[in-house]
C-alpha positions as CSV (number, residue, x, y, z in Angstrom):
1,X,0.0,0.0,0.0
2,X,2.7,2.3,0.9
3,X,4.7,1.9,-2.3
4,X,1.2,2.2,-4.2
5,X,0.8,5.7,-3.1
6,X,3.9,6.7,-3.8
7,X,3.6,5.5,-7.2
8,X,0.2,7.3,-7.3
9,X,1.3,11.0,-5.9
10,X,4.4,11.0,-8.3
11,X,2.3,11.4,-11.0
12,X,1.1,15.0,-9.2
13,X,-2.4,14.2,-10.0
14,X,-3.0,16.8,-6.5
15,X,-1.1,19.6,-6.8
16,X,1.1,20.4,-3.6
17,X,4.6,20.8,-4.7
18,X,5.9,24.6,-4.2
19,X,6.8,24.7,-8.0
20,X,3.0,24.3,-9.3
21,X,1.2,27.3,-9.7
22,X,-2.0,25.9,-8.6
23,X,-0.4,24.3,-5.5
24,X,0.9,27.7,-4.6
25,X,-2.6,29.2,-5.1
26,X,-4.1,26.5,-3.2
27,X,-1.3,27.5,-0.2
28,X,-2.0,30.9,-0.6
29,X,-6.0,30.2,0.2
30,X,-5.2,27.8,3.2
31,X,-3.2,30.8,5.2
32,X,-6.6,32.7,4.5
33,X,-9.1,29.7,5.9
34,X,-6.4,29.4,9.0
35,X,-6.1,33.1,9.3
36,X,-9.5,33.1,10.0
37,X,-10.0,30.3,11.9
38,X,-7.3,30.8,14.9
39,X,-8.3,34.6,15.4
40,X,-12.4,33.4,15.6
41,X,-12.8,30.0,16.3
42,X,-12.8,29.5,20.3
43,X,-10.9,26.2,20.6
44,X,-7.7,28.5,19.8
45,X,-8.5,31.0,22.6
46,X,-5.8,28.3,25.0
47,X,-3.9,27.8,22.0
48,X,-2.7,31.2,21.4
49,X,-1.5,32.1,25.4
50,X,1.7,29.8,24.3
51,X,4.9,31.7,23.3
52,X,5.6,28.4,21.4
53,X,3.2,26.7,19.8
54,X,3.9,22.7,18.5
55,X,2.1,21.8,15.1
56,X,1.8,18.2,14.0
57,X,0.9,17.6,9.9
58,X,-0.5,14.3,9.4
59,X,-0.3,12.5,6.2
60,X,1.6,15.9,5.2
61,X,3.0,15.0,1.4
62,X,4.3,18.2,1.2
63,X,3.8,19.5,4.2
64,X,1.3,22.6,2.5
65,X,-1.1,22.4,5.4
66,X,1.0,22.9,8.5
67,X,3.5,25.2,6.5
68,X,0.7,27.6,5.9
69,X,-0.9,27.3,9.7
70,X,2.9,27.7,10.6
71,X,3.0,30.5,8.4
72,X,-0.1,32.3,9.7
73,X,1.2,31.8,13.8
74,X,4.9,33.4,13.0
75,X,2.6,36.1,11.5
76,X,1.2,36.4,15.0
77,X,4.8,36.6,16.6
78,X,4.6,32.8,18.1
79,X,7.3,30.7,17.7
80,X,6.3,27.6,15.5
81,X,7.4,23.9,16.0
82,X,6.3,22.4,12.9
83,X,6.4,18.3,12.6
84,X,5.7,17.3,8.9
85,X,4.9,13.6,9.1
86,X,4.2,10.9,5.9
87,X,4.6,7.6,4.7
88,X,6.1,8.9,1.6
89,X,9.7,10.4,2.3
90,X,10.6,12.1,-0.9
91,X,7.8,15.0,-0.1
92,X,8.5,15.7,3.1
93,X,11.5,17.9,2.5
94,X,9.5,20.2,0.1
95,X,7.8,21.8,3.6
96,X,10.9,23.9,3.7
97,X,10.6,25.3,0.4
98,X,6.8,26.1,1.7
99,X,8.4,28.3,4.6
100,X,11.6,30.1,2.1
101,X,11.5,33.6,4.4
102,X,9.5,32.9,7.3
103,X,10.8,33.4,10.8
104,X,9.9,31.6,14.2
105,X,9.5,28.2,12.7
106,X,11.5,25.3,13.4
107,X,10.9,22.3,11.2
108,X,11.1,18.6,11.5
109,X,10.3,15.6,9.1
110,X,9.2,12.5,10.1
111,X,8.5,9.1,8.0
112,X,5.8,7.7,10.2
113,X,2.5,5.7,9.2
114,X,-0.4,7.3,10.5
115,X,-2.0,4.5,12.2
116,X,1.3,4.5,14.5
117,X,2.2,8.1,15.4
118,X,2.0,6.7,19.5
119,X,5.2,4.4,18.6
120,X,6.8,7.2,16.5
121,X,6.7,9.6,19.2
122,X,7.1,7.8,21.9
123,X,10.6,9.5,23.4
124,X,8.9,13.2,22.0
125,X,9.4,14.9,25.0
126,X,6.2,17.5,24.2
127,X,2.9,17.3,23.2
128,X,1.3,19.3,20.1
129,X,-1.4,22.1,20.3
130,X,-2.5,21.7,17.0
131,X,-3.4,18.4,14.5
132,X,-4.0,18.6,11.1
133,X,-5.1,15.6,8.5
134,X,-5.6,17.8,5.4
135,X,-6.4,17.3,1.9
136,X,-9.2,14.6,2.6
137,X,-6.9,12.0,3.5
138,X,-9.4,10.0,5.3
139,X,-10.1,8.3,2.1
140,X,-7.0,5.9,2.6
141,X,-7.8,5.0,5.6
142,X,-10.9,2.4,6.2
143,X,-12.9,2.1,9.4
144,X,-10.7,-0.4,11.2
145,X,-7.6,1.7,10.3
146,X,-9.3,5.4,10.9
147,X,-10.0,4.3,14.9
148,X,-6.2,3.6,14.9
149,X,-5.4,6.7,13.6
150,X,-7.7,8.5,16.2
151,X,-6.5,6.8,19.1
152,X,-3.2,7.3,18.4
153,X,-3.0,10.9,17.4
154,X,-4.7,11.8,20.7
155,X,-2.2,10.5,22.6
156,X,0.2,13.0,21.2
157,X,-1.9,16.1,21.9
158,X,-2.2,18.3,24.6
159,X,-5.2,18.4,26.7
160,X,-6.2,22.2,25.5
161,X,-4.8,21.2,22.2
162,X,-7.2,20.4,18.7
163,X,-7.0,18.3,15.9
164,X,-8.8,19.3,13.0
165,X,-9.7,17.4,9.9
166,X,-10.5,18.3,6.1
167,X,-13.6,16.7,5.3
168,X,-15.9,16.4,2.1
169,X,-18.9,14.3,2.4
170,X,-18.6,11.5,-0.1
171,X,-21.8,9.8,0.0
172,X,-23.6,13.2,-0.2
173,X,-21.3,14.4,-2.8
174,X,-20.3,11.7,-4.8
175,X,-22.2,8.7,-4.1
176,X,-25.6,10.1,-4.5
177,X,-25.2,13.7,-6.6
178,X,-22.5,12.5,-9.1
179,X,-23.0,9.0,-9.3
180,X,-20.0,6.3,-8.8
181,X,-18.0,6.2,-11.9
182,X,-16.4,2.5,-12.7
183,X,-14.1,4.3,-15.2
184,X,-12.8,8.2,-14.1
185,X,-10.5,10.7,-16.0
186,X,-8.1,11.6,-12.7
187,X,-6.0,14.3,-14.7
188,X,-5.5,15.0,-18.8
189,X,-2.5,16.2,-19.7
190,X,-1.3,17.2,-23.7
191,X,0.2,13.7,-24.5
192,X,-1.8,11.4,-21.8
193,X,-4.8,11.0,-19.6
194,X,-4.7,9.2,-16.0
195,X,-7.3,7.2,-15.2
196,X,-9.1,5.0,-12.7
197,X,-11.0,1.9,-13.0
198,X,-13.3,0.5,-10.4
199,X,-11.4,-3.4,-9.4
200,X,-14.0,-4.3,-6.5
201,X,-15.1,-3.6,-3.1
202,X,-14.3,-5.0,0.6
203,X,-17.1,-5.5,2.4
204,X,-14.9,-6.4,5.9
205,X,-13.0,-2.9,5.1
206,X,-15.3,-0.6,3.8
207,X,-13.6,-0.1,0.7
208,X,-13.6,0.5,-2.7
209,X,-10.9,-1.2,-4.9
210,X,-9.2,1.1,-8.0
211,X,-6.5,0.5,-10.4
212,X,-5.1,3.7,-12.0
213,X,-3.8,3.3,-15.9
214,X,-2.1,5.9,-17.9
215,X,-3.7,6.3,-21.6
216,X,-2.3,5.4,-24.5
217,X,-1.2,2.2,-23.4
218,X,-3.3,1.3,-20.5
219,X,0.0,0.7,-18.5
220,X,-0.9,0.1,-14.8
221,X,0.4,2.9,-12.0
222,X,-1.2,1.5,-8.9
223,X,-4.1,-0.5,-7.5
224,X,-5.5,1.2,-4.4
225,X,-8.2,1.0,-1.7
226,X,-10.7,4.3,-0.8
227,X,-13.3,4.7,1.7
228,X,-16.0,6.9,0.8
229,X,-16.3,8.8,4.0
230,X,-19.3,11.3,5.5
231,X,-19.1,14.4,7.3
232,X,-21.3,12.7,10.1
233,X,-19.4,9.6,10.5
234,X,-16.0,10.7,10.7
235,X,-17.1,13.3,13.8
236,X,-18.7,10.7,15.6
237,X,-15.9,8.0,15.7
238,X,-13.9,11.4,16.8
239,X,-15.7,12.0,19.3
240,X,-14.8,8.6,21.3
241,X,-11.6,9.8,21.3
242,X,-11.9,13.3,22.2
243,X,-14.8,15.6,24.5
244,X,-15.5,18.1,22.0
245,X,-16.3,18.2,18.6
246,X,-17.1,20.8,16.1
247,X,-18.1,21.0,12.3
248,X,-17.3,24.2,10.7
249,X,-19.3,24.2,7.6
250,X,-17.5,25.4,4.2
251,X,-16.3,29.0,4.7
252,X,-17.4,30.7,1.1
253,X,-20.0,32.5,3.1
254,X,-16.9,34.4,4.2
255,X,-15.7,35.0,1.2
256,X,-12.6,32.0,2.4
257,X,-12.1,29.1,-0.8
258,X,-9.4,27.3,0.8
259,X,-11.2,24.5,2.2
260,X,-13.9,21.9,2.5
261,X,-15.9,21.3,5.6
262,X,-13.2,21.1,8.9
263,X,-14.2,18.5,11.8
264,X,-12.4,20.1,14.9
265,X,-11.6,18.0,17.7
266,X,-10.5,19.2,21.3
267,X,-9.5,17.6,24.9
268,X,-8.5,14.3,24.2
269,X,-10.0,11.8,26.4
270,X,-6.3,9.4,26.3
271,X,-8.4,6.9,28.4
272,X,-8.0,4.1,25.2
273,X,-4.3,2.7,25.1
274,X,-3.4,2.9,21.6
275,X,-1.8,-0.6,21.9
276,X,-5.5,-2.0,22.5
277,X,-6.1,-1.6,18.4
278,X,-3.0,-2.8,17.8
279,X,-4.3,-6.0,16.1
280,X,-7.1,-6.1,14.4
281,X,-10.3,-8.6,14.6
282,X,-9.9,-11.5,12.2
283,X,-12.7,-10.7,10.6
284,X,-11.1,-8.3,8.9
285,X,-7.1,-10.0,7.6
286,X,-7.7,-13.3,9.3
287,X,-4.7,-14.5,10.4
């Protein structure tokens, strides 16, 4: 799986590398939807009485996401901690090139699946005020492997700390007002189109199965698994793992494009040992 997505985002069907005008447009309008949200949004009122403030990017490619948050607190005159975090390596180095000029932020990079941030951090000697999974990254992870994901972020954030998610509803959105599509265009370029082809679905997992194929030639890229979240869903498993949860609908209202819906989480209840999901029931790999 983890060599399949690195196979996948290679291809830049997302943009998010500093070079690409449309990532940089897409950076630009995240420091606008986090500029808004940490000088309104309550659950930073705690966050913002730290000189220092510790930022953890989940799933970070890049590193876009908690480069522009990081970009927006140095703004502010806090001193940043930024932790860019990924299964894929080659990305995470491009987070610098998302901070060229910007002072107060001190940046690490960590190769760490998800699923197992407890056991990455284990000897981190502090905990993080702010979470971010952005770029709906939910969709590779499945039900069994979300709950890990929860569990073990919340053990690495403080207890007046948030972790805040980029959401789209799927089933809405896709399911029942586009229609699932066996055979998608994922990006057209001049000499080739990328494409994706519906393989199957898990029932145990949740999952739909897709093979991606570059046209002419059909040659295969990668065969992946996507869940098909909801807005609702995702909040409530949240909310077993932390006290408070909020959904901040889509911010165009404000005249702020930088973002889908955001599921903010805050005071991490910590009572669930992250070790206690660390195998999984047989119904779903058997053994």
């Amino acid at each position: 799986m983890d060599r399949e997505l690195e196979k996948l985002y290679e291809l830049d069907i997302w943009p998010m590398k500093p070079q690409d005008a449309e990532a940089t447009k897409r950076f630009n309008s995240m420091k606008e939807v986090f500029s808004y949200l940490v000088s309104t949004h309550d659950y930073f009122k705690d966050i913002l009485r730290n000189e220092k403030i510790n930022v953890i990017d989940i799933a970070a490619g890049t590193g876009i996401a908690g480069a522009a948050l990081a970009n927006i607190l140095s703004g502010m005159g806090k001193k940043v901690n930024l932790v860019a975090t990924d299964i894929r390596f080659k990305d995470l180095d491009l987070v610098h090139e998302w901070l060229k000029g910007v002072n107060k932020v001190h940046v690490e990079t960590i190769v760490c699946d998800a699923i197992t941030l407890h056991k990455c951090f284990s000897s981190y000697k502090e905990e993080f005020h702010v979470a971010l999974l952005w770029g709906y990254s939910t969709s590779h992870f499945n039900p069994w492997s979300l709950v890990r994901l929860f569990s073990s972020a919340s053990h690495l954030i403080a207890n007046n700390g948030v972790f805040i998610i980029e959401e789209t509803d799927r089933v809405y959105g896709i399911l029942y007002r586009v229609g699932y599509k066996d055979f998608l265009i994922e990006k057209e370029t001049n000499d080739k189109l990328i494409v994706s082809i519906h393989l199957g679905y898990d029932i145990m997992k949740g999952s739909f199965k897709r093979g991606f194929y570059i046209i002419p030639g059909f040659k295969e890229i990668a065969k992946l698994e996507a869940t098909f979240w909801n807005i609702a869903t995702v909040a409530a498993i949240g909310w077993i793992f932390y006290n408070k949860v909020d959904i901040v609908t889509k911010m165009t209202k404000h005249d702020i494009h930088g973002s889908g819906y955001l599921i903010m989480y805050k005071e991490p209840r910590k009572s669930i040992d992250p070790e206690t999901f660390n195998e999984l029931p047989e119904i779903v790999y058997g053994k």
